[in-house]
C-alpha positions in Angstrom: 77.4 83.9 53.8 76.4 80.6 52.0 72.0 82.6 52.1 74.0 85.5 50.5 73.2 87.4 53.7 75.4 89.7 55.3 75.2 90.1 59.3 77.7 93.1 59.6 81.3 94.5 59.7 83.9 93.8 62.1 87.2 95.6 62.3 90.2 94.0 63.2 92.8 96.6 64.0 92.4 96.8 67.8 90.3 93.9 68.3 90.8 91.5 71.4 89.6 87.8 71.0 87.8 86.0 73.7 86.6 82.7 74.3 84.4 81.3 77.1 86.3 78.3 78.9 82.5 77.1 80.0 81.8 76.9 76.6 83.5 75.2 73.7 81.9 76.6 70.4 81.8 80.3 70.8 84.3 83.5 70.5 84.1 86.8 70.9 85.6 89.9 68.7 86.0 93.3 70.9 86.6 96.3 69.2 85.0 99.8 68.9 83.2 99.5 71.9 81.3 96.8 71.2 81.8 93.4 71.8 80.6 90.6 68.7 79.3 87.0 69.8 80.1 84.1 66.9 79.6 80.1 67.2 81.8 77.5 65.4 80.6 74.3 64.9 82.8 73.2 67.2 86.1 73.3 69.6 88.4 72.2 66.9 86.4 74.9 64.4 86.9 78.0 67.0 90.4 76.9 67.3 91.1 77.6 63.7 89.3 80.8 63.7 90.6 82.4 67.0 94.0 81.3 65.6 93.9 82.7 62.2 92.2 85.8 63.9 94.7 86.6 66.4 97.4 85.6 63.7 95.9 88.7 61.2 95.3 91.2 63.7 99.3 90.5 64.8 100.5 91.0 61.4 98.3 94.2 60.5 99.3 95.7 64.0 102.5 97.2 62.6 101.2 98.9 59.3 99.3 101.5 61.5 100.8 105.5 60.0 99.5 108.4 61.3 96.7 110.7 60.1 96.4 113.9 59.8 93.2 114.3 60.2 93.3 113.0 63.8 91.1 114.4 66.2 93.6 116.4 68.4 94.6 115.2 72.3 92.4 116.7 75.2 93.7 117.3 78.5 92.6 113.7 79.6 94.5 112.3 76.5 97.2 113.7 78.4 96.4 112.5 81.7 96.1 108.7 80.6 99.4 108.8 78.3 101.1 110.0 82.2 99.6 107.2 83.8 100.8 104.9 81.3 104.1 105.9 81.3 104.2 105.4 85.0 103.0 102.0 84.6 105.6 101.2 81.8 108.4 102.9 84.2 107.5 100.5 86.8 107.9 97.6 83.6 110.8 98.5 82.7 112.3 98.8 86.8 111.7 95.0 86.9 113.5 94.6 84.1 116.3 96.3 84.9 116.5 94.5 88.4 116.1 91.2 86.9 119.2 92.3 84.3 121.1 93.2 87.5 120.4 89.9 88.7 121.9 87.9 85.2 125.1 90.2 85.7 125.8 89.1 89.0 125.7 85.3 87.9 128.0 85.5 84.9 131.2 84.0 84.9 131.8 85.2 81.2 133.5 88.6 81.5 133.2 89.9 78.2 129.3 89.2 78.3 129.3 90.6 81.7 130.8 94.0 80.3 128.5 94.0 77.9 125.6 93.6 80.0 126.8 96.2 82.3 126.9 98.7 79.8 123.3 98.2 78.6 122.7 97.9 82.4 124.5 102.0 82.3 121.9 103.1 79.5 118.9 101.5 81.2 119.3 103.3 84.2 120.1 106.9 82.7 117.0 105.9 80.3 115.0 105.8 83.5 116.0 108.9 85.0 115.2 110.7 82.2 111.9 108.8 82.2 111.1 109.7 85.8 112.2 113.5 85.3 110.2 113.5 82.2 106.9 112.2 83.7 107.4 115.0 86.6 107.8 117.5 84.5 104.4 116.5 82.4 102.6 115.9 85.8 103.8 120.1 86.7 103.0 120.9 83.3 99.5 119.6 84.0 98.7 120.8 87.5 99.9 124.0 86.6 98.1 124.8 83.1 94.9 122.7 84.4 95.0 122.2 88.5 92.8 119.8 89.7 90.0 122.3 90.9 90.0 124.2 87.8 88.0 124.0 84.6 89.5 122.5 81.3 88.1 125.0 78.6 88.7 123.3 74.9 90.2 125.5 72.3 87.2 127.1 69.9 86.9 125.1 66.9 88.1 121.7 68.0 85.5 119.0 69.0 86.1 116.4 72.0 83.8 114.1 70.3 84.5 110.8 68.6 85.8 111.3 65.0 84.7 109.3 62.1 88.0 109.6 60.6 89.7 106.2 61.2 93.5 105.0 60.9 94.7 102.0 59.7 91.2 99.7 59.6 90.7 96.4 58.6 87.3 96.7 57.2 84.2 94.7 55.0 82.0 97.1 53.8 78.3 95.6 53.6 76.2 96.2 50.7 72.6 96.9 52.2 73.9 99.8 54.3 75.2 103.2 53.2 76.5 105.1 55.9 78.8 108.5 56.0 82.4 108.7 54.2 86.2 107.7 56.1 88.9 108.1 55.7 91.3 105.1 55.4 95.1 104.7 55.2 96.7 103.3 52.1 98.5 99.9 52.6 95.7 98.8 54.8 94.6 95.4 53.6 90.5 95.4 52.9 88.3 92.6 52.6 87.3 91.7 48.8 84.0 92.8 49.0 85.0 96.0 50.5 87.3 96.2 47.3 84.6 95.5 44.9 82.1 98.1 45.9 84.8 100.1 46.6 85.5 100.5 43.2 82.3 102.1 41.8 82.7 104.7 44.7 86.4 105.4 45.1 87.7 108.6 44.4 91.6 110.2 44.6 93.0 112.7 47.4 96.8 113.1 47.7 98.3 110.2 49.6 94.6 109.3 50.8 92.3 106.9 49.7 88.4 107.8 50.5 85.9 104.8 50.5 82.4 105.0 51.7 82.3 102.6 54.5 80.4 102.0 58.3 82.4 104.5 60.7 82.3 101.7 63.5 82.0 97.8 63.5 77.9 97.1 63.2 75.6 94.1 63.1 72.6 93.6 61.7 70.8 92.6 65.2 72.5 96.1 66.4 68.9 97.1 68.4 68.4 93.5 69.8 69.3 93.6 73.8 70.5 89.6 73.8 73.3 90.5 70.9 75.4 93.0 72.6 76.2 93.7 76.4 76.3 97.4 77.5 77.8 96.5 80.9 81.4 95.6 78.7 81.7 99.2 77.2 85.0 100.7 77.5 83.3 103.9 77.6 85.2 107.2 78.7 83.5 110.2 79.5 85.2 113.1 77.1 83.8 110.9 74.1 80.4 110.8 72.4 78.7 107.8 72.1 77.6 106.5 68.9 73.8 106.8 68.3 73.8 103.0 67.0 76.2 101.3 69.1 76.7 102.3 72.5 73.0 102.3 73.5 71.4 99.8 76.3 67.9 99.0 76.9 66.1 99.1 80.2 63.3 96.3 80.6 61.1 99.0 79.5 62.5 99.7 76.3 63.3 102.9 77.1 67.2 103.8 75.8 69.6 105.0 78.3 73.1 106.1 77.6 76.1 105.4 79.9 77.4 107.4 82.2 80.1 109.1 82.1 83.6 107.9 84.2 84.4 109.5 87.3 87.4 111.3 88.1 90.4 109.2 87.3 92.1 107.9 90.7 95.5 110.0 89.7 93.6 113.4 90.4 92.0 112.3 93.9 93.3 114.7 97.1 94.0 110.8 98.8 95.2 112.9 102.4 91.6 114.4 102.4 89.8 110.8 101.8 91.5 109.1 105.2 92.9 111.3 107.6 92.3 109.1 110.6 94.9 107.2 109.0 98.3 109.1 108.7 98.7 112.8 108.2 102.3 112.4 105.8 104.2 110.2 103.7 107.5 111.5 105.2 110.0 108.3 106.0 110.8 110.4 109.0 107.5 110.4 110.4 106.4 106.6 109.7 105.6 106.5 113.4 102.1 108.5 112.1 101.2 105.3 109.8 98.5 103.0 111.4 99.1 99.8 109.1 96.7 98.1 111.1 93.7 100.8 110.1 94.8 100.3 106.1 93.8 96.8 106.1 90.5 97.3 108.0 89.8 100.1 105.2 88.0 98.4 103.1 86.9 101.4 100.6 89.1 99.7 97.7 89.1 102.7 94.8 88.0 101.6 91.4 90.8 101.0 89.0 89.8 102.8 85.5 91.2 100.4 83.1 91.2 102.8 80.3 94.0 104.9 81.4 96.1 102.3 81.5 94.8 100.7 78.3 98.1 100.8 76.4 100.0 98.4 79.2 97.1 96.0 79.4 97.6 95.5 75.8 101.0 95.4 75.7 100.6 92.6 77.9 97.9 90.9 76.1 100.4 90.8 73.0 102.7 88.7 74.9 100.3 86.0 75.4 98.4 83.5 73.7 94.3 82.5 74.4 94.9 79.0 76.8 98.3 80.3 78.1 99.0 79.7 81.7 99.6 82.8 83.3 101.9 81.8 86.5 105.0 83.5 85.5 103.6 86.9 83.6 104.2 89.7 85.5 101.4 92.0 86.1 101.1 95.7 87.0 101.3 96.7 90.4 97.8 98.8 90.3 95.4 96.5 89.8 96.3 94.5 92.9 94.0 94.2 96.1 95.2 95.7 99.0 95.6 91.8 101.0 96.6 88.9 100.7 94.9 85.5 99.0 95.4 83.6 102.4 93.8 86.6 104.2 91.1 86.2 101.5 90.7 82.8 102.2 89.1 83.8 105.7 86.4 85.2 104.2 85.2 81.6 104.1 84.0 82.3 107.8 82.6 85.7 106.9 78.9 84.2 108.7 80.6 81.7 111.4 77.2 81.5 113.5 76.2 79.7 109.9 79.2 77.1 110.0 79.5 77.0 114.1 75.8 75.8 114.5 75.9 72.7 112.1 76.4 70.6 115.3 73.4 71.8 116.8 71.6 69.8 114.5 70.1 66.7 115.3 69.2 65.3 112.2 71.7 63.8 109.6 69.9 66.1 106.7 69.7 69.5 108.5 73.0 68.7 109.1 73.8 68.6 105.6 71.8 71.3 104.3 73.1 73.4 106.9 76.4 72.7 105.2 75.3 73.9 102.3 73.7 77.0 103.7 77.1 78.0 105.0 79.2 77.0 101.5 76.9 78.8 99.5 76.5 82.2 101.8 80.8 82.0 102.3 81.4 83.3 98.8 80.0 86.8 98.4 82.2 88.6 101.4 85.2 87.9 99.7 84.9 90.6 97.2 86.0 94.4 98.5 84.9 95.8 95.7 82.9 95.6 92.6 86.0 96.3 90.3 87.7 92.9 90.4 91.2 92.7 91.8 94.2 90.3 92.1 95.0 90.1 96.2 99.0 89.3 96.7 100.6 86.2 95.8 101.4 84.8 98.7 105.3 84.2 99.6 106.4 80.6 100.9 106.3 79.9 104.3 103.6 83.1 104.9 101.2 82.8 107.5 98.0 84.6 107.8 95.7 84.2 111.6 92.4 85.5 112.8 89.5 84.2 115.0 85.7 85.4 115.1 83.3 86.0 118.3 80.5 84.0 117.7 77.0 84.0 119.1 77.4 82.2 123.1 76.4 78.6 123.2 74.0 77.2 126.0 77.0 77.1 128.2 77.9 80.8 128.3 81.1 82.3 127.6 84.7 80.5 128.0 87.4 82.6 128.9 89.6 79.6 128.8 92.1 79.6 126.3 93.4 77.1 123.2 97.2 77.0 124.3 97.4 74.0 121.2 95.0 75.6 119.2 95.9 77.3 115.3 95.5 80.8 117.3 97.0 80.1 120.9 95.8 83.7 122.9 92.1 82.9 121.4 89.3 81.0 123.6 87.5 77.9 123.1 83.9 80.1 122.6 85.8 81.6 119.3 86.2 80.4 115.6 89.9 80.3 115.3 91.5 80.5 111.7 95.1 80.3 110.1 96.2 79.9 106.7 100.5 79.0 105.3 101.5 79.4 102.1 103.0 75.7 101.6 104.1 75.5 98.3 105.3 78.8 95.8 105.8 76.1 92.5 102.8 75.1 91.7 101.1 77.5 94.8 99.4 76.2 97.0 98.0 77.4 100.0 96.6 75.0 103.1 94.4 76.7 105.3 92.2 75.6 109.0 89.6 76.7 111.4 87.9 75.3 114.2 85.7 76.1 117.5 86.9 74.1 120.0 83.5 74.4 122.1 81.3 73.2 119.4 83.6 70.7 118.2 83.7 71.2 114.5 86.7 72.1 112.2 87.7 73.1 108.7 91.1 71.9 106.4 91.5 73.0 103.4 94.0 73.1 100.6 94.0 74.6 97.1 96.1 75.1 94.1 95.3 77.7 91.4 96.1 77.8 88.2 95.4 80.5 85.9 94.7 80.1 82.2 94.2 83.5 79.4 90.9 83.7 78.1 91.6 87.0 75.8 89.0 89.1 77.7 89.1 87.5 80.8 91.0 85.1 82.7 90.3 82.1 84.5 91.6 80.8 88.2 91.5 77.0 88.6 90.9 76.1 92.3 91.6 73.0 92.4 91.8 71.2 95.8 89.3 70.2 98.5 88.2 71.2 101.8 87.0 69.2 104.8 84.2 69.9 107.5 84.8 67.8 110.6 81.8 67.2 112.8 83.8 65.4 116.3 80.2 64.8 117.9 78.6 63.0 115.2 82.1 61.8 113.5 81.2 63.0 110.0 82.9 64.6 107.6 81.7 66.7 104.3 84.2 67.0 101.6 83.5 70.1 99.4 85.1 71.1 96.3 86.2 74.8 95.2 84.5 76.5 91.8 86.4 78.4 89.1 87.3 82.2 89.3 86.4 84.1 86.1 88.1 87.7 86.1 85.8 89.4 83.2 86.3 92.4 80.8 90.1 93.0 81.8 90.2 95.5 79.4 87.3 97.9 80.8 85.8 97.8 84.1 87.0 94.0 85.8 84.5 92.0 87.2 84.3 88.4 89.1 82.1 85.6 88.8 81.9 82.1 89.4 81.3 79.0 87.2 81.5 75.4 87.2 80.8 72.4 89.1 81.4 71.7 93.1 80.0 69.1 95.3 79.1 68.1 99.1 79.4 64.7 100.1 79.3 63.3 103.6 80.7 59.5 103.5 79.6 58.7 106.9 75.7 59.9 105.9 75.7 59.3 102.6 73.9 62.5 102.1 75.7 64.5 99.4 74.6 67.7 96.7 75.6 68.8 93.1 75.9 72.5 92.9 76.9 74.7 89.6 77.8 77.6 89.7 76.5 79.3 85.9 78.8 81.5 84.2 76.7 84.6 82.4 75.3 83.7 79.7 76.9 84.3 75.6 73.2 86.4 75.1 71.5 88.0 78.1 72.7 89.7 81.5 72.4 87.5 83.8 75.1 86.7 86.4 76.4 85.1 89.6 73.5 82.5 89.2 73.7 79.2 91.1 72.0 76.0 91.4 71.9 73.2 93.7 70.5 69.5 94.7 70.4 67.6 97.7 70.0 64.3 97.9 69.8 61.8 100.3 71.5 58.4 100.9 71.1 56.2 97.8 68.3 58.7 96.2 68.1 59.3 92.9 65.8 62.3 93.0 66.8 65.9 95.1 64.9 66.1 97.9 66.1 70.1 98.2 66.5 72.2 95.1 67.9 75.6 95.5 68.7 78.3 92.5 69.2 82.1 93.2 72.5 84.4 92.9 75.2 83.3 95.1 75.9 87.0 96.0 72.5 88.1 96.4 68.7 85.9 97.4 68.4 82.3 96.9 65.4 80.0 96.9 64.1 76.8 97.7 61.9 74.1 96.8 61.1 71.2 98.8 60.1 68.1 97.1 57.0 67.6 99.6 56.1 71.2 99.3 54.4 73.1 96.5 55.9 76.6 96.9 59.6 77.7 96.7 60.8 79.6 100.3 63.5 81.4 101.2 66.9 79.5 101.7 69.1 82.7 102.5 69.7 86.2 101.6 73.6 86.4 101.6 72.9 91.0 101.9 70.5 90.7 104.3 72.9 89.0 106.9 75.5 90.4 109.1 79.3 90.0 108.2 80.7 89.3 111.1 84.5 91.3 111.2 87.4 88.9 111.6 90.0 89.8 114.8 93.7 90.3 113.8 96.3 90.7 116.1 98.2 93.9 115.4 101.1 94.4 113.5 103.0 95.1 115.7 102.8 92.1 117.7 102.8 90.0 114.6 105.7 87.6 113.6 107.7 88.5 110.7 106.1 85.9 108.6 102.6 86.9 109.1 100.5 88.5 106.0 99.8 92.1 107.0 103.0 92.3 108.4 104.7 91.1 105.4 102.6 93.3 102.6 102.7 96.2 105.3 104.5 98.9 102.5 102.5 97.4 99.5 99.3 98.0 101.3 100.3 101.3 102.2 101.6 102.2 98.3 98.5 101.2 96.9 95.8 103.1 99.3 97.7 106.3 98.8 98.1 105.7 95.1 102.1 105.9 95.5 102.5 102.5 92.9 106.4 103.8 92.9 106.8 102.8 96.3 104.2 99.5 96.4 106.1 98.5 93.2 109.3 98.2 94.8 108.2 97.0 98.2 106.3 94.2 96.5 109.6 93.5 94.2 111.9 93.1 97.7 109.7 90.6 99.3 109.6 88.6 95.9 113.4 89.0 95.5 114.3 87.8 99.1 111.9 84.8 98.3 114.1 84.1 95.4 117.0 84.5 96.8 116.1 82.0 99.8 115.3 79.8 97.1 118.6 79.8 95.5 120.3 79.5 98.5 118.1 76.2 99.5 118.7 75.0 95.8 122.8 75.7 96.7 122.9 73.6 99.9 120.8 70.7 98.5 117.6 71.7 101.2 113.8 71.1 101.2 111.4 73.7 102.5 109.8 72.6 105.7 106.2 73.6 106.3 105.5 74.6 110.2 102.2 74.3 110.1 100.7 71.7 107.4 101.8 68.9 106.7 101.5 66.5 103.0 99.5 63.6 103.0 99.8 61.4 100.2 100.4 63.0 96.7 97.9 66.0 97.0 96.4 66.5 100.8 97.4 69.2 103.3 96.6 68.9 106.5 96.8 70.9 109.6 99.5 69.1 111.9 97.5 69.3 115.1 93.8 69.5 114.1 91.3 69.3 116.5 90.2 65.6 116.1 93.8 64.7 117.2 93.1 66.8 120.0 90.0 66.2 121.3 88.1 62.6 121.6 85.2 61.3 119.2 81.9 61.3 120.7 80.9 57.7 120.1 77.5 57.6 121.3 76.4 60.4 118.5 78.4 58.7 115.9 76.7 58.8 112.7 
């Protein structure tokens, strides 16, 4: 502004704010599809703006009136407005529990009465709700069934309107685009004002100014200002000739394609019959839990139609706020739990079970490497990021893996002491407890007794708010044990980053982790690289090895950490392959059934969630996920009422932070001196 140069317009009303956590200068504004990149000069700069921004688009939310020159509601309008009143149902049945909750603890009988009453209303409210959202859902099915063809009235257009309610606008100078329409009341910016004056012109009740129908920049055609993968595009509109273009590396312009069906309208009996033929309580005996969880076709949540409760949510929070207690809709949960995800870890044990078999100290250690960097990509089920279940206190998730034989053939005998007693010494054996609920932290242990290695880990997320995304703090460590050469390698966890929460989610990785072997001295720097503010790269990684007392890598590696990486030896000219994470097997982890599972265990324990959420019945996953977490509660009150501490059965704490497995197999078994490191 100082050159007397304008870059663009950006509309507030609607907007989302979004900062990088990796980053400490830059914000983002969302709105209109698009999504605007800015730099402050500093933290303490973007915290002013990001403040005062979030602060204005708060106070103009309100002043929104309607128009009646609004493009009118399609059938899909419809068919997202149902699917957001049955997430805000499943809102408001939370709170209604938790009010039933706060009765039964008052003492004060007048505020009890009081209470009760509303408590009265609230329930008739949501019977009318649920009647009223089965009526729209007939209504629907039987004017446009699922198989039929939607034909628009004559005369009304499905495409996007340049008629706009309620902006926040700064009309530019050195562009002139078509007329729109704009609410009175609506505060403009002063420039806006200025040139709106030579241009205005008087309807009844509406005041006409020429200004851009859509946020623009001046760098609008340039690739590195604007990321087509982060359009919340829907398929019944028109995209904007301007602004919801990508470029291919040819140039070439492509448009996006359009949605698929929304998930509410799939025939879900037809997708999996091998699994159950009927939801009918008296025919549960049909249900094969056990074939749910090895499903792993997880359907794509389209954020869009439920647009209005991720905002409403959104309001309620703040960028930087910790996100422990917010409650968070049912549907866009993975169907498993974080300590069965934590297995994934071993998704390539013939890649973790052979560090042994190494002679050397160094292959040793870059073998451990190979295995952390390959143990990351099996862990997402999907490309449409998704929460997996908070795990309750005291859970317990166990599995084991057949491996490749060693020299010695197969064992049959069993590990009696072992994490997974019914497995045998030839197998990787896993378990995983849920040892603290506040803050949560789960400890989690594999070994193979025959090749005499283990794993303990522990870790304690925290989440922080990000405005478009939101980050997941692991912070803990984890342990490789190597009983023949009495080493150890402690590894450190990277950051979760759950991206574009208000479109299509994805994951990635970012920040800084390190191997270090104590015994060796060998040790390696990894970082895992966020994308980019400009360009479209993702999931890149980077790593160095050194060796004992070196100052200089004698291994460099780079690549994606779900895809190919390379590397580059310092005594060798040309990069080689270091390991193509899609181009090995995933070897499938062994669960006992569920029906021989204790009532503690994972699947066992998210059995009706799981169930709920593959057959897209959120009702009934809504309220099966609100028992187990009200039992927890109420097993913590009663602890809190007789003075007791929770006792862990499988870790144990060390110190202030560690968790360790109480019988790991070090304790077990005897060090090999004569390898020792």
């Amino acid at each position: 502004m100082m050159r007397g140069v304008r870059r663009g317009c950006v509309r507030l009303k609607g907007a989302i704010i979004g900062i990088d956590d990796e980053d400490d200068s830059t914000f983002t504004i969302t709105v209109d599809h698009k999504t605007f990149h800015f730099q402050a000069r500093d933290a303490e700069e973007r915290h002013k703006w990001v403040q005062a921004l979030e602060d204005t688009i708060i106070r103009h939310a309100s002043r929104t009136k309607w128009d009646s020159f609004h493009v009118s509601p399609t059938i899909k309008d419809l068919d997202n407005k149902v699917s957001e009143a049955d997430a805000y149902l499943q809102l408001m049945i939370e709170q209604t529990k938790q009010l039933e909750e706060r009765i039964i603890s008052f003492t004060d009988l007048d505020e009890k009465t009081k209470c009760e009453t509303i408590l009265e209303h609230a329930n008739v409210m949501l019977d009318n709700i649920k009647h009223s959202i089965v009526l729209l859902q007939i209504a629907k099915n039987t004017a446009h069934p699922i198989n039929g063809i939607y034909h628009p009235i004559p005369g009304k257009s499905n495409s996007v309107s340049s008629i706009h309610d309620g902006m926040f606008i700064l009309y530019p100078l050195d562009v002139v685009p078509g007329e729109a329409v704009i609410q009175q009341g609506i505060e403009l910016g002063s420039e806006c004002m200025e040139d709106g004056r030579r241009k205005i012109r008087t309807i009844p009740s509406v005041t006409a100014l020429v200004v851009p129908e859509m946020s623009y920049s001046s760098s609008e055609g340039e690739d590195d200002f604007f990321d087509a993968n982060d359009i919340p595009f829907a398929g019944s509109q028109l995209p904007s000739p301007t602004s919801l273009r990508s470029f291919d590396n040819e140039g070439q312009t492509q448009l996006p394609a359009p949605k698929s069906i929304p998930p509410t309208v799939v025939n879900v009996t037809n997708r999996v019959p091998s699994v159950r033929k009927s939801r009918n309580p008296g025919n549960q005996d049909e249900l094969d839990y056990d074939a749910l969880y090895e499903d792993d076709d997880e359907p794509d949540v389209e954020m869009e139609s439920h647009g209005s409760v991720i905002r409403h949510l959104l309001s309620q929070v703040k960028i930087g706020m910790d996100l422990t207690k917010v409650v968070l809709p049912t549907f866009i949960l993975e169907r498993r739990s974080l300590l069965e995800m934590y297995a994934d870890y071993f998704a390539h044990p013939d890649l973790f079970t052979c560090i042994p078999d190494l002679k050397d100290p160094r292959d040793r250690m870059v073998q451990v490497v190979k295995w952390y960097l390959s143990s990351y990509h099996a862990g997402r089920k999907s490309s449409v990021a998704k929460k997996p279940y908070n795990p309750i206190l005291g859970e317990v998730f166990r599995c084991h893996w057949d491996v490749s034989e060693d020299e010695n053939g197969p064992s049959e005998e069993t590990v009696p002491d072992g994490p997974v007693p019914w497995c045998k010494k030839s197998q990787l054996t896993f378990v995983a407890e849920q040892v603290s609920h506040h803050p949560p932290i789960s400890a989690f242990y594999a070994e193979h007794v025959n090749k005499r290695i283990s794993f303990n880990a522990h870790v304690y997320t925290k989440s922080k708010f990000l405005g478009l995304s939101v980050c997941v703090y692991n912070i803990g460590q984890g342990v490789v044990s190597v009983l023949d050469y009495n080493e150890e390698y402690i590894v450190t966890f990277p950051n979760g980053y759950g991206r574009s929460i208000l479109t299509t989610p994805w994951i990635e990785l970012g920040g800084s982790v390190t191997i270090s072997s104590p015994q060796t001295g060998y040790h390696c720097d990894i970082e895992f690289i966020t994308k980019p503010f400009y360009g479209n790269k993702k999931h890149k990684v980077t790593a160095e090895v050194y060796g004992p007392d070196e100052k200089k890598s004698f291994l460099s590696i780079s690549g994606e950490w779900n895809g190919l990486m390379e590397a580059k030896w310092a005594d060798k000219t040309e990069p080689e392959l270091f390991i193509d994470v899609n181009a090995i097997e995933i070897i499938k982890k062994q669960v006992r059934p569920i029906s021989q599972q204790e009532e503690n265990e994972s699947r066992k324990l998210w059995k009706e969630v799981t169930a709920g959420l593959k057959f897209n019945e959120i009702d009934k996953a809504t309220n099966a996920k609100q028992s187990l977490e009200q039992k927890q509660r109420d097993e913590a009150k009663e602890r809190k009422d007789s003075v007791k501490e929770w006792q862990t059965r499988l870790f144990k704490k060390v110190g202030d932070e560690q968790w360790l497995y109480t019988r790991q197999l070090k304790q077990r078994l005897p060090m090999n001196s004569t390898n020792a490191t």
